[in-house]
Wavefront OBJ file of the C-alpha trace (Angstrom):
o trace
v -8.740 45.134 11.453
v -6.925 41.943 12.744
v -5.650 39.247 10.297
v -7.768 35.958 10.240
v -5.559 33.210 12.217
v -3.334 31.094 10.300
v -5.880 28.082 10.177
v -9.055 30.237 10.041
v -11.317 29.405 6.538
v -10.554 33.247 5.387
v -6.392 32.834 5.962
v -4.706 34.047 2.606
v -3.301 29.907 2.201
v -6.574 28.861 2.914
v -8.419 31.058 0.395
v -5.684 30.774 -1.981
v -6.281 26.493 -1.960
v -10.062 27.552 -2.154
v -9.625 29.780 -5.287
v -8.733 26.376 -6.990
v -12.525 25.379 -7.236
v -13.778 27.993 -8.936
v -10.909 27.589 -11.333
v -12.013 23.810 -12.612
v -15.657 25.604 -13.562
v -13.215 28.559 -15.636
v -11.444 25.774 -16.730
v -14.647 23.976 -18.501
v -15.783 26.866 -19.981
v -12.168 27.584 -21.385
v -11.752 24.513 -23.006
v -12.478 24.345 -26.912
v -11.803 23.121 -30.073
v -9.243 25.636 -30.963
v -5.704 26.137 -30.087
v -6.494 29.184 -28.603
v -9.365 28.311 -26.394
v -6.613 25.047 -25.330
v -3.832 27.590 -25.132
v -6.552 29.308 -22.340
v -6.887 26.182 -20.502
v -3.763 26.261 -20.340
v -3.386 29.134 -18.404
v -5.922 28.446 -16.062
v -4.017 25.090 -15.415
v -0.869 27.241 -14.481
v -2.977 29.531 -12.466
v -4.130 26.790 -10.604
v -0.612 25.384 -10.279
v 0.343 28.697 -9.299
v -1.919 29.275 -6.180
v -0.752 26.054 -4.950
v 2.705 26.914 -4.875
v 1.854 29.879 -3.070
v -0.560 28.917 -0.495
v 2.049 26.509 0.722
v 4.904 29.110 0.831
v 2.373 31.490 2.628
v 1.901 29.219 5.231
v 5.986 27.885 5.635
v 6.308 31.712 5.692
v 3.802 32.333 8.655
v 4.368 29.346 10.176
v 1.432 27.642 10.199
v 1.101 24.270 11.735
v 1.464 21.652 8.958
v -1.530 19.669 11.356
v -3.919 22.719 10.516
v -6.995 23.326 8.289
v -4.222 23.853 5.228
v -2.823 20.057 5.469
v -6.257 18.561 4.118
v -7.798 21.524 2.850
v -5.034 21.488 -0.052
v -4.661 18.567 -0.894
v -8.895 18.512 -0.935
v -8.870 21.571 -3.002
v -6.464 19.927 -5.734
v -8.517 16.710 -6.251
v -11.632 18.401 -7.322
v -9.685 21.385 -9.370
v -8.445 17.784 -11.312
v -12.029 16.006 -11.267
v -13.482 19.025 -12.785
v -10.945 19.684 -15.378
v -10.972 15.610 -16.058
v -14.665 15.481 -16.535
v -14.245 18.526 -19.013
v -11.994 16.420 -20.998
v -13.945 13.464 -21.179
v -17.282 15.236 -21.830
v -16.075 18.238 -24.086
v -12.888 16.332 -25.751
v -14.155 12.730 -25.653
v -10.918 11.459 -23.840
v -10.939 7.799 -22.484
v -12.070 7.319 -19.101
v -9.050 4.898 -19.034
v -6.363 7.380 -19.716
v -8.016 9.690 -17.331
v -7.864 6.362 -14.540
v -4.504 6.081 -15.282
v -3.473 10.008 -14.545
v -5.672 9.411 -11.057
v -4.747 5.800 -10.380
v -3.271 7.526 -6.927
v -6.636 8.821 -6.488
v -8.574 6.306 -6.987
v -6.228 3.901 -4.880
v -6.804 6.238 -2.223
v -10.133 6.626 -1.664
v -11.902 3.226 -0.899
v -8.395 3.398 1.533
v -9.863 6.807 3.426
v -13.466 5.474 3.424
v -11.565 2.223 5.573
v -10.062 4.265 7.547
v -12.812 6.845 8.575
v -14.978 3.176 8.849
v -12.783 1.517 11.944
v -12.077 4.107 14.813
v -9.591 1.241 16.160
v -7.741 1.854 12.909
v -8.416 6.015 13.271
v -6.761 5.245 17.500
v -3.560 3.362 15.720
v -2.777 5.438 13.028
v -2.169 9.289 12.043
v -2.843 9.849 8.820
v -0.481 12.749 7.363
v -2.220 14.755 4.970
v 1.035 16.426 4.346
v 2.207 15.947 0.340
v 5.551 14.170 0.118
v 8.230 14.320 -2.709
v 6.725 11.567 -4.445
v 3.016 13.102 -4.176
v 4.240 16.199 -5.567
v 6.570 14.593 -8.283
v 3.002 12.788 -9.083
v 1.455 15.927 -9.269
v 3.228 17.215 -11.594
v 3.612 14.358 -13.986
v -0.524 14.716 -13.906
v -0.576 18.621 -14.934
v 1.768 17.388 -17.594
v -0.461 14.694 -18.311
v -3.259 16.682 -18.636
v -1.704 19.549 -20.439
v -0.836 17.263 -22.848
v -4.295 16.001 -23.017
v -5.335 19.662 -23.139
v -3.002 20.827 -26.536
v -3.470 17.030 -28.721
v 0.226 15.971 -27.707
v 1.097 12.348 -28.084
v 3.346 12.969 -25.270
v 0.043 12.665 -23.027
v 0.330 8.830 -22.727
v 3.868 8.667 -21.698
v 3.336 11.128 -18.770
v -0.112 9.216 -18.268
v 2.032 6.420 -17.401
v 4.339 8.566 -15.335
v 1.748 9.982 -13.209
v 0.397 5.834 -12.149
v 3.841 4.991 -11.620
v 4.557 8.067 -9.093
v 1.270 8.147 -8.033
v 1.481 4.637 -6.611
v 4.511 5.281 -5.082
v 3.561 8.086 -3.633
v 0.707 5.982 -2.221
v 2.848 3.249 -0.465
v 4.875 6.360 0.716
v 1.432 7.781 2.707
v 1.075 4.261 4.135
v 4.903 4.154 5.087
v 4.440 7.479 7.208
v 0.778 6.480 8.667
v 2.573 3.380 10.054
v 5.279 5.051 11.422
v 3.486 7.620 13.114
v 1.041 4.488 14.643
v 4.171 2.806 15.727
v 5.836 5.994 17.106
v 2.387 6.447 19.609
v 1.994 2.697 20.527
v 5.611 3.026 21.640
v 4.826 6.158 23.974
v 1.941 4.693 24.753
v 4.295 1.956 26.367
v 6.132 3.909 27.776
v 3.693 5.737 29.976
v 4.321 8.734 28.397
v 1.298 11.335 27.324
v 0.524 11.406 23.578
l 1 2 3 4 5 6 7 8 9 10 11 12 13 14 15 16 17 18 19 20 21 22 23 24 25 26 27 28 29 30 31 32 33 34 35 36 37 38 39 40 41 42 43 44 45 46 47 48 49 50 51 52 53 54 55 56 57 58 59 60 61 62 63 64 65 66 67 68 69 70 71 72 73 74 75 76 77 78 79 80 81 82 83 84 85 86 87 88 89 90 91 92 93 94 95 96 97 98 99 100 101 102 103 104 105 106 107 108 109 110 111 112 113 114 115 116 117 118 119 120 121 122 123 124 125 126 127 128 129 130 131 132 133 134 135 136 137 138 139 140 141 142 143 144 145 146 147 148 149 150 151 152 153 154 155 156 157 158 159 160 161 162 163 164 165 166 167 168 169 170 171 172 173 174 175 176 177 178 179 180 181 182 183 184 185 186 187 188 189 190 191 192 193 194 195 196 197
């Protein structure tokens, strides 16, 4: 039996991002009261964590175009893994809407940003947005499953890494932009030129 292509739905990187949803339902279900059912959520957090790491290397491995189904499907994947397990915080643990803005300021930046974007097919001609995670995106990230962790066992330390995850988040926002830009400018300049796309 042949291996599913590299950006086929059933791809080990692709199934491996996909594993992530039905990990923020586990995720719910593991969170409780007790430092045992936290010390679970835990887990599922780093199991989560850990199929992202690995879907990625898969595909570097394989090498699989970084324009494929893997270069939004990931990023897609990790947003709702983190809107389920932040809903289960602020319904089962009571946690501030707020704080939880503040770990997904990037998020929330980003969206009414996309919803422009897929809005204006002038702006869609222009630019290329790369769906790609940079340094800063994954720095941010991180800083969020810290955040959350924290969140997760009762550490005060959940504020400061809160804080963290806005201030890399945004950066990591202005970062996106910088790149969208520069691809735009890169095709309106071969586009001068005469030359094919």
């Amino acid at each position: 039996m042949s291996e599913p292509a590299s950006n086929s739905i059933t791809s080990l990187p692709n199934l491996l991002s996909l594993s992530r949803l039905p990990l923020g339902g586990v995720f719910w279900f593991a969170l409780g009261p007790t430092t045992t059912h936290a010390l679970l959520a835990v887990g599922v957090m780093a199991l989560a964590a850990g199929t992202d790491v690995l879907d990625g290397t898969i595909a570097r491995r394989r090498g699989v175009s970084t324009a494929g189904m893997g270069s939004w499907l990931d990023p897609i994947c990790d947003k709702l893994f983190v809107g389920a397990v932040l809903a289960a915080l602020h319904f089962e643990r009571g946690v501030p809407l707020a704080l939880l803005a503040l770990i997904v300021a990037r998020e929330l930046m980003q969206l009414p940003m996309v919803l422009v974007y897929e809005a204006f097919p002038t702006l869609r001609h222009w630019l290329r947005y790369d769906f790609r995670a940079s340094y800063f995106g994954k720095a941010a990230t991180i800083m969020q499953f810290l955040a959350i962790g924290s969140l997760v066992m009762g550490w005060p330390a959940a504020v400061p890494f809160a804080w963290g995850a806005f201030g890399l988040g945004l950066t990591a926002l202005i970062d996106y932009i910088r790149r969208a830009i520069t691809i735009g400018h890169g095709r309106l300049a071969k586009t001068h030129k005469g030359k094919p796309e």
